[in-house]
N, C-alpha and C positions, 0 to 999 in steps of 0.2 A: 260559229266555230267553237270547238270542243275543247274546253280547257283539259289540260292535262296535270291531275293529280296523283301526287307520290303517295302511295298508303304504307303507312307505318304498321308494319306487321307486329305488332304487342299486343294482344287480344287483353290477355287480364289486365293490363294498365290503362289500356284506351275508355274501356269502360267508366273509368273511375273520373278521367280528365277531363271528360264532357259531360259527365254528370254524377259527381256527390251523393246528390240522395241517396236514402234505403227505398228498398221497393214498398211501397204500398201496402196495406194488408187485403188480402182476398177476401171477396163475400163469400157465404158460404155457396155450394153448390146450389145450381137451378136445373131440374131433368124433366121437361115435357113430356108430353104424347106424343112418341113418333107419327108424323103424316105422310097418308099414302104421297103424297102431291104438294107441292109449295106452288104458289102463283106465279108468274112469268115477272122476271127482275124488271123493274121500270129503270128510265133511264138514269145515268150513270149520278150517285151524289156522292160530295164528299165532304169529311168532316174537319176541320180545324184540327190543329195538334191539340192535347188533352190538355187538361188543365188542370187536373188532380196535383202534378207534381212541379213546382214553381221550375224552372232553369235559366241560365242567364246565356246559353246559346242560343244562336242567330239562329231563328224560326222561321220556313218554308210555309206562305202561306199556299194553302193546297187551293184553294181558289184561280191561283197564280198558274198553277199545273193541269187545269183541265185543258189546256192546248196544247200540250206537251204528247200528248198520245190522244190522238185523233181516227177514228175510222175514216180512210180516205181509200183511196184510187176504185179497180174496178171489182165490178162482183164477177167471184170467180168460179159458183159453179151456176147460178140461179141467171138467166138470163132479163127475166122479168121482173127482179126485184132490184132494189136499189141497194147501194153496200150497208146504212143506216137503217133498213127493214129488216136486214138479214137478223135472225133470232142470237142470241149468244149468251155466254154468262155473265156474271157481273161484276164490274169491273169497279174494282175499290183503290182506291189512291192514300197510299198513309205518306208520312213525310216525319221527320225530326226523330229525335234520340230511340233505342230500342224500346223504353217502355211506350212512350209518345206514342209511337207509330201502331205496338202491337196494342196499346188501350183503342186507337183509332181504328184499325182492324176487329176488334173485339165487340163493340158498339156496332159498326158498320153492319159485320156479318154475325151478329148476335142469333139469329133464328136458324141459318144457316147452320152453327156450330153446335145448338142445342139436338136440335134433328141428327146430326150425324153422330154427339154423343149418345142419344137416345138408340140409335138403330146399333153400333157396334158394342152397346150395353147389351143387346140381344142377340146377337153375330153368333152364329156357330163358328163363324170360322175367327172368331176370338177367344181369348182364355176369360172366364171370367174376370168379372172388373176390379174385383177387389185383389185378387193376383196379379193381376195388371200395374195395381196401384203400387201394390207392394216393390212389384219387380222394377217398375220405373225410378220410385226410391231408392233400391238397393244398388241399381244398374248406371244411371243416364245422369241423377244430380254432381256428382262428385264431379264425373268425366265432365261436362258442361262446364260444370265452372270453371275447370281447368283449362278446357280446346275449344271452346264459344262459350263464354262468360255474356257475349253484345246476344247470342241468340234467345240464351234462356233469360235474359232479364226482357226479351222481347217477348218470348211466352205467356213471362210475368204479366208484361200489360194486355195480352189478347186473352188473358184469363179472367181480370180484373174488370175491360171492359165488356166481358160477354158473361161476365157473374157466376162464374166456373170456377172450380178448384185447377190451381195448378198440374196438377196429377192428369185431369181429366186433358189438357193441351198438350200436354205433354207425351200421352198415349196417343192421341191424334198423331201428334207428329211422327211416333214408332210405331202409326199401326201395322207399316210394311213388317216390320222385324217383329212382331208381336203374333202376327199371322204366322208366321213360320214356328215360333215357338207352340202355337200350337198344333200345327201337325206333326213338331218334333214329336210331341207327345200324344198324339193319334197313332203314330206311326211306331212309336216306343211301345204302346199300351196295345194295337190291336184295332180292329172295328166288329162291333158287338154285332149279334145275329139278328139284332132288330135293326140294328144301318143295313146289313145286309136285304134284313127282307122287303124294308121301306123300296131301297133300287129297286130292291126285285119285281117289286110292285108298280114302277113307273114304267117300266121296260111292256112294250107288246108282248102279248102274252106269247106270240110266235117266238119268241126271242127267251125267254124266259130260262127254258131248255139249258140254252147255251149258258146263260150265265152260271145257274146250278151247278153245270160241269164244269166250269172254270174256277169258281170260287172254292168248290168243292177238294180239286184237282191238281192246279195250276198255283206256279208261282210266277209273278213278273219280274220282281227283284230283290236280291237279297230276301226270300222266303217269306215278302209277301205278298196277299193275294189282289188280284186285280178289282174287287171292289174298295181295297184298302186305299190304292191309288187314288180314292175320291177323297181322302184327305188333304190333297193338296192344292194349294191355294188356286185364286188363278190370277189376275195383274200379267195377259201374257199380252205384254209391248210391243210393238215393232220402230223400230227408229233407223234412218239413215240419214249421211250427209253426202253432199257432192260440193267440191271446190273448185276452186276458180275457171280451170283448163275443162272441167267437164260441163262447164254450164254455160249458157246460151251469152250471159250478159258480165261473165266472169263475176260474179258474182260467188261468196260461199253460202249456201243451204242447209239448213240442217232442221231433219222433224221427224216428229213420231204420229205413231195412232196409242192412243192412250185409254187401254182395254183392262174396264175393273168390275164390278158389280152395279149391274145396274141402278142402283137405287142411287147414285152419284146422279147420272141421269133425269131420272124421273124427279127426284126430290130437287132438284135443279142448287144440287151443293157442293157443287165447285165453283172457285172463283178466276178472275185474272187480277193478279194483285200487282198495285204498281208500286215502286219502292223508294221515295226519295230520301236518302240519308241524313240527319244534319251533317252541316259540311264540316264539323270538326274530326268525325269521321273517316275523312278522304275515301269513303267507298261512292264509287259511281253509281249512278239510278240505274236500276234495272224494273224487270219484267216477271214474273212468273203464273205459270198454269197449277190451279191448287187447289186442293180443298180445304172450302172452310176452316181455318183455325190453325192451318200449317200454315209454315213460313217459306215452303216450295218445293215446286217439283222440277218440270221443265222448264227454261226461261234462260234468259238473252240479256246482257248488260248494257247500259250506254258508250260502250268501250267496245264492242262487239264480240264478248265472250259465250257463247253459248253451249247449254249442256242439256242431253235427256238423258233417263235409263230407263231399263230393263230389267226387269228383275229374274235371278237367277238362283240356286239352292247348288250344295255342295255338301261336302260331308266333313269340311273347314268348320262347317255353322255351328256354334256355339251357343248353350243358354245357361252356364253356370260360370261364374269368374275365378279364374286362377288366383291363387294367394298371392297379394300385393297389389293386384290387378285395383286401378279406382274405378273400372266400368267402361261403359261403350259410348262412342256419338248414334243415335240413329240414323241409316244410312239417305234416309228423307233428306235431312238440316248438311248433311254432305252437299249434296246440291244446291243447295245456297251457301254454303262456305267457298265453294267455287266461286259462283259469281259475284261475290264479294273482294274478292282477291283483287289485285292491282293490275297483273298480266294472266299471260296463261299460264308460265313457267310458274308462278307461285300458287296458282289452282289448283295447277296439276299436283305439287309435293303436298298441298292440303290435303287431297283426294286418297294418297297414296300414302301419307302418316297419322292420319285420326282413328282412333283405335274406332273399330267394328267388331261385329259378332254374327254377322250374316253374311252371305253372297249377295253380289249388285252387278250389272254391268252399269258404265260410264261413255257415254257416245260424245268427247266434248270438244269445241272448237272455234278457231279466232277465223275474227275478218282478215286477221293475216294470213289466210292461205293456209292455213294447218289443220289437222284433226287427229286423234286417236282415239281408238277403244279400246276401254278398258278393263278387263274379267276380273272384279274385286272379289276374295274371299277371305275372311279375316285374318291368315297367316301370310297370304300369297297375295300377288297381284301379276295378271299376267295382260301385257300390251299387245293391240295391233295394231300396225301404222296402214293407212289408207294407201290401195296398191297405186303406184307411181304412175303405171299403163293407162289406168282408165280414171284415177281420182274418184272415185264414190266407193261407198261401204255401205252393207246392212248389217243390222244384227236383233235374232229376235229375244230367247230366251234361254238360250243350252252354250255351254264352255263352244269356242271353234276354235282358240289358238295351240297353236301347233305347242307353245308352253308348256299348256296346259295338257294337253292328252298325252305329253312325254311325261305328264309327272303323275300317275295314275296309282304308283306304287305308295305316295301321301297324300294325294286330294284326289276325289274324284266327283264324276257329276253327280246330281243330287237328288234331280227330273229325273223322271222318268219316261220320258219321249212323249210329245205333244205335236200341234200344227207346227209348232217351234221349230222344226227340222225341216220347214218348208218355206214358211214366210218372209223369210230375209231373204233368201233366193230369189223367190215374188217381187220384191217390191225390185232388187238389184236387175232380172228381168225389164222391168218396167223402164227403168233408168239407161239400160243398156241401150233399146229402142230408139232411144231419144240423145244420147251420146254422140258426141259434146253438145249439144246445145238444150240440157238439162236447162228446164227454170221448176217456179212454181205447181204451173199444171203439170208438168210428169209426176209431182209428186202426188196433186190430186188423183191422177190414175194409178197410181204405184197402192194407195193407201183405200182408192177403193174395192180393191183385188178382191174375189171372193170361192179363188181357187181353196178347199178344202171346208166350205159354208157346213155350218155357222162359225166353226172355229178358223177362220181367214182371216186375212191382212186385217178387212175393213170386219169388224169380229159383232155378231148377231147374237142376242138373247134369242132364247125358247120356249114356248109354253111346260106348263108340267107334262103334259099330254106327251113333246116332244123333247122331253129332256133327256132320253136313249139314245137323240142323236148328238149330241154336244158332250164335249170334255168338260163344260165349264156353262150348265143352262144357263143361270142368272148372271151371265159376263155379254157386257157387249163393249164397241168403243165410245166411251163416254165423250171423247172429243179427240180432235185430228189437227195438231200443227206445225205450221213452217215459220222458220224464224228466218230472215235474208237479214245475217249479221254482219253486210257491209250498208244497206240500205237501212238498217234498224226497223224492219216492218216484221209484223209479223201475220200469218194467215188465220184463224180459227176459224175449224167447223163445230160447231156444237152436236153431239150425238154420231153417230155414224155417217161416215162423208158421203155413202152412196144413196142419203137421203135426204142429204140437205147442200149449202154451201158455205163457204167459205168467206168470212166477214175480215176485212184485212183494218191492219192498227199500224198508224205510221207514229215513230219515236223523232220528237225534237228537242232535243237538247240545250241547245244555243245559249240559253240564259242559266244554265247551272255548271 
């Protein structure tokens, strides 16, 4: 049975009362070889709380917690395989104080996080790194210590145990908001006639014609032209929930397809991070889907709080600070300020007062029968409540609340139209079908959809050869999940669902 604890909402004092220390000092930075490929994770280890920094709270041995989340029940899409055969990511267990936990994480997923600094050291759709670093400074330290003090001294230790500069975790964690600053400025400066003629060159020669005229001719938005459009990012999400009255077992649902750059993928650098608090904290254990070296994306509490997003652009986005301004949270470390929280009512006012500088959508939702989404853009925040008639929502990447299109005369969308205006439809189809008696598998069908291929629900990479036909070649879904946050299980597909299946993780709690 689940004991029930009261969280003391004082972020900058809490820190201090479970643990004294100064942070540690950093070694200096370590930057590999990016590799094509990492090896397949062997199964799951984990490590002791750290030992660098003495404390005199009550310690979680993580030993103690490998039975606490178990791959168990059935396999859901592979008939011939067993749920323990099924492929998936790997799956790290940290435990005790923020730095504890992120030195544990940092060690754990050491190669993991070297690889992915390496590659978006090289990212075009990055700003350079030493702007990176700078803006992070100028931007994220102050705010942090102000609105997540417990986050960034957790940074601290995934920095310390993965032999990385603070700066370098910390841009990890904004890579979302760091991508966007730079097609602000793709999109500020122009795209040069060598970007133009590179497309031009990947495009069938039949085809080529067309673009000429278009680029040449044509504008798509606000004056500019349709190859310029390839400045923009891709991370195009799709997430839906269905509650209790639409699902087969009343149960509440809630999952996305999680659609980035491949190289998350192939380099096999995401993780599923498991989270146990020291209990001086009063935060309950949770769950999240991440990459290396963040502290989360999507992910589910022991309390059954559950969030994904979607990511969104607006013309709200912001990348210079007003006078007084101490800076921004990045919209990533939002997502785990959530499920941090005590209930949902104080998630939600977290979600909705941590100062931002980007657009997000918010998909979030209790085992108590609730859910809302929510259109973040750093002045505005616009709700939707899940319709009453039928209980389920989607949402993929573009504004839809009626809020929001009435206030067009000071924010407006940011996109410029994508599969985005299709897939949430898709997957709500999908759901509709099977209404009321929604479970898990409508959502495996909802998220293998592949109306609109390769840019669809269940979303395909492309050869260069065939990168004419995609908005977004090198994007596919990295991974596909359901979280049943009254049963505390959750589903994971690794890579795109319509190629693999779904490996399920059951949450026990009992002893914490």
């Amino acid at each position: 049975m689940e004991k029930s604890i009261l969280f003391i909402f004082l972020f900058p004092s809490l820190l201090q009362a479970c643990n004294p220390n100064t942070t540690a000092p950093l070694s200096s930075p370590t930057t590999p070889t990016l590799q094509s490929s990492l090896p397949s994770t062997s199964p799951t280890t984990s490590e002791g709380p750290a030992t660098s920094r003495p404390t005199e709270s009550t310690q979680i041995d993580p030993s103690s917690l490998r039975s606490k989340m178990e791959c168990k029940g059935q396999v859901c899409g592979d008939e011939k395989a067993t749920n323990a055969q099924i492929p998936s990511y790997q799956h790290i267990i940290v435990s005790g104080l923020p730095f504890q936990r992120g030195e544990s994480h940092g060690r754990q997923a050491k190669d993991k996080i070297l690889t992915l600094i390496s590659y978006y050291k090289s990212s075009k759709g990055m700003p350079p790194w030493d702007d990176c670093i700078k803006f992070v400074q100028e931007n994220y330290l102050a705010s942090l210590q102000l609105h997540y003090p417990n986050g960034l001294e957790e940074m601290k230790g995934i920095a310390h145990g993965a032999n990385v500069s603070l700066e370098d975790i910390l841009i990890l964690n904004a890579r979302y908001d760091l991508t966007r600053w730079k097609r602000n400025e793709l999109l500020k400066n122009g795209t040069s006639n060598k970007t133009k003629a590179t497309f031009a060159n990947e495009m069938p020669e039949c085809g080529q014609h067309y673009l000429k005229n278009v680029t040449e001719s044509s504008t798509v938005h606000e004056g500019l032209t349709a190859t310029e459009s390839n400045a923009e990012p891709g991370d195009e999400c799709t997430g839906a929930v269905a509650l209790s009255s639409a699902t087969k077992y009343a149960h509440v649902l809630l999952g996305q397809n999680w659609d980035t750059n491949e190289i998350i993928l192939k380099n096999d650098t995401a993780i599923l991070l498991e989270v146990h608090p020291d209990p001086c904290e009063k935060i309950k254990p949770f769950v999240m889907l991440t990459e290396a070296g963040q502290l989360g994306r999507s992910g589910m509490n022991a309390d059954g709080l559950g969030i994904v997003a979607m990511s969104l652009w607006s013309t709200d986005d912001k990348f210079h600070r007003e006078e007084g301004s101490q800076g921004w949270v990045p919209a990533t470390l939002l997502r785990r300020m959530f499920l941090e929280a005590p209930n949902f009512s104080i998630g939600l006012r977290r979600l909705l007062r941590a100062p931002r500088h980007v657009s997000v959508n918010m998909l979030i939702a209790t085992k108590d029968d609730e859910a809302l989404n929510i259109e973040l853009t750093p002045d505005h925040y616009f709700v939707m409540q899940v319709p009453l008639d039928k209980e389920f929502y989607a949402h993929s990447n573009h504004f839809k609340s009626a809020q929001f299109l009435a206030a067009q005369n000071f924010v407006r969308e940011g996109s410029r139209g994508s599969s985005s205006l299709f897939r949430d439809r898709r997957v709500e189809r999908h759901l509709m079908n099977e209404w009321p008696r929604i479970n898990e598998s409508t959502f495996h069908k909802a998220f293998r959809d592949h109306v609109g291929y390769p840019n669809s629900v269940c979303e395909h990479s492309v050869s260069k050869e065939d990168s004419w036909r995609s908005a977004f070649p090198t994007e596919t879904t990295v991974a596909s999940i359901i979280f049943n946050l009254n049963q505390r299980t959750l589903q994971l597909c690794k890579g795109p669902p319509c190629m693999g299946s779904y490996k399920e993780y059951r949450f026990e709690f009992s002893q914490l």
